[in-house]
C-alpha positions as CSV (number, residue, x, y, z in Angstrom):
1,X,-2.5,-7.6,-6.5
2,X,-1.6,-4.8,-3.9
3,X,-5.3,-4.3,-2.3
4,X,-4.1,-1.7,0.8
5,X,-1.5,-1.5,3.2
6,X,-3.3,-3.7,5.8
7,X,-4.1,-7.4,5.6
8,X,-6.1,-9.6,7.8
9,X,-4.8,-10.3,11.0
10,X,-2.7,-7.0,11.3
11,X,-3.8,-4.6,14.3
12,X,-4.7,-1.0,13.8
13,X,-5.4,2.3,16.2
14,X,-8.1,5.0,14.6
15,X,-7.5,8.7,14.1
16,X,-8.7,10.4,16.9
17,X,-12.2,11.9,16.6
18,X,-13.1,9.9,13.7
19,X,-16.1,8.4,14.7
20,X,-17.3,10.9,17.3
21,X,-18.9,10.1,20.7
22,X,-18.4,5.7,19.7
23,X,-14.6,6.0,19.7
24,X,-13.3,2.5,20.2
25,X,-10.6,1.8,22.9
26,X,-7.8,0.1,22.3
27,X,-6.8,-1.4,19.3
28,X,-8.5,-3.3,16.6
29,X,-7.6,-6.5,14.4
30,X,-7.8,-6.7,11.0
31,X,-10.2,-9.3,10.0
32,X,-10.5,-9.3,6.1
33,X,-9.8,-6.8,3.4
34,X,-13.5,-5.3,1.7
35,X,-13.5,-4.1,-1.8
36,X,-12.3,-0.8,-2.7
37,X,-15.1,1.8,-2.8
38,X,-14.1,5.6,-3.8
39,X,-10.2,4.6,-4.4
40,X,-9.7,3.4,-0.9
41,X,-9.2,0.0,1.1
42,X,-12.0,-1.2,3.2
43,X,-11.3,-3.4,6.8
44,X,-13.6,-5.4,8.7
45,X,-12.5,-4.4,11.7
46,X,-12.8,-5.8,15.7
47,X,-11.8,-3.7,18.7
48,X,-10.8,-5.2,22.5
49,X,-13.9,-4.6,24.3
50,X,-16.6,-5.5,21.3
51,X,-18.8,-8.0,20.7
52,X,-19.0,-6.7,16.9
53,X,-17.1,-5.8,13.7
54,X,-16.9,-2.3,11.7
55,X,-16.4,-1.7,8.8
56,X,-13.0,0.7,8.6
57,X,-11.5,3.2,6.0
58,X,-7.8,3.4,5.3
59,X,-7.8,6.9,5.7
60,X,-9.4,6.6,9.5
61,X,-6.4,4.4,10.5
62,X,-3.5,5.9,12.3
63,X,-0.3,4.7,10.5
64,X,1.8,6.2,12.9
65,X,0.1,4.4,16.1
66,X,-0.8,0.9,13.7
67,X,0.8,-2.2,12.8
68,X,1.4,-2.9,9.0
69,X,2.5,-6.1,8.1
70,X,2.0,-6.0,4.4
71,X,4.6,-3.9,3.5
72,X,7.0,-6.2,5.3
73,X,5.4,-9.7,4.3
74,X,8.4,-11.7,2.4
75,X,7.0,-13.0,-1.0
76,X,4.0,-9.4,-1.6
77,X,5.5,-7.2,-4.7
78,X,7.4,-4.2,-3.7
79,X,5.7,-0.9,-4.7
80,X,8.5,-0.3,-8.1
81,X,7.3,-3.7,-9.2
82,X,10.3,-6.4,-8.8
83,X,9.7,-9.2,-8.2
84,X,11.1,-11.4,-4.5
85,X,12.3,-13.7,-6.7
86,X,15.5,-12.6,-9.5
87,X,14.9,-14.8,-12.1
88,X,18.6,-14.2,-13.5
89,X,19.9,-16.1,-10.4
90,X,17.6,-19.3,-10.7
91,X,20.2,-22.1,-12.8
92,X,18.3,-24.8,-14.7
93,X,20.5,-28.1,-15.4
94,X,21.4,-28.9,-19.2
């Protein structure tokens, strides 16, 4: 099942302004994927420099700036739904 874009372990930049005056710097790592609440993918998120986890929105993330390795993960379905493995090309003895 395709949850978000993100998976645990991936690291992610915010938008800028997103969550005001406690802007985290630097970069933050994916720790797990949250349930989907309103149609989006939730993060539990840590930054460099904290002691704590947030809890982040796809839509805050910068994809332009962030690190997706789901998308590029060998063995996740592709978004038009084939599959990484052809099932014509797998031979079975007789």
């Amino acid at each position: 099942m395709r949850h978000g874009r993100y998976q645990a372990g991936d690291m992610i930049v915010l938008k800028a302004g997103v969550l005001g005056n406690a802007h985290p710097k630097g970069e933050g790592r994916v720790l797990s994927c949250l349930p989907e609440a309103g149609g989006l993918a939730h993060y539990r998120v840590r930054f460099e420099n904290e002691s704590f986890e947030r809890s982040i929105r796809q839509d805050d993330i910068d994809p332009a700036t962030s690190q997706a390795s789901f998308d590029d993960a060998p063995g996740t379905p592709k978004a038009d739904g084939s599959r990484w493995v052809n099932l014509n090309s797998i031979r079975t003895k007789k």
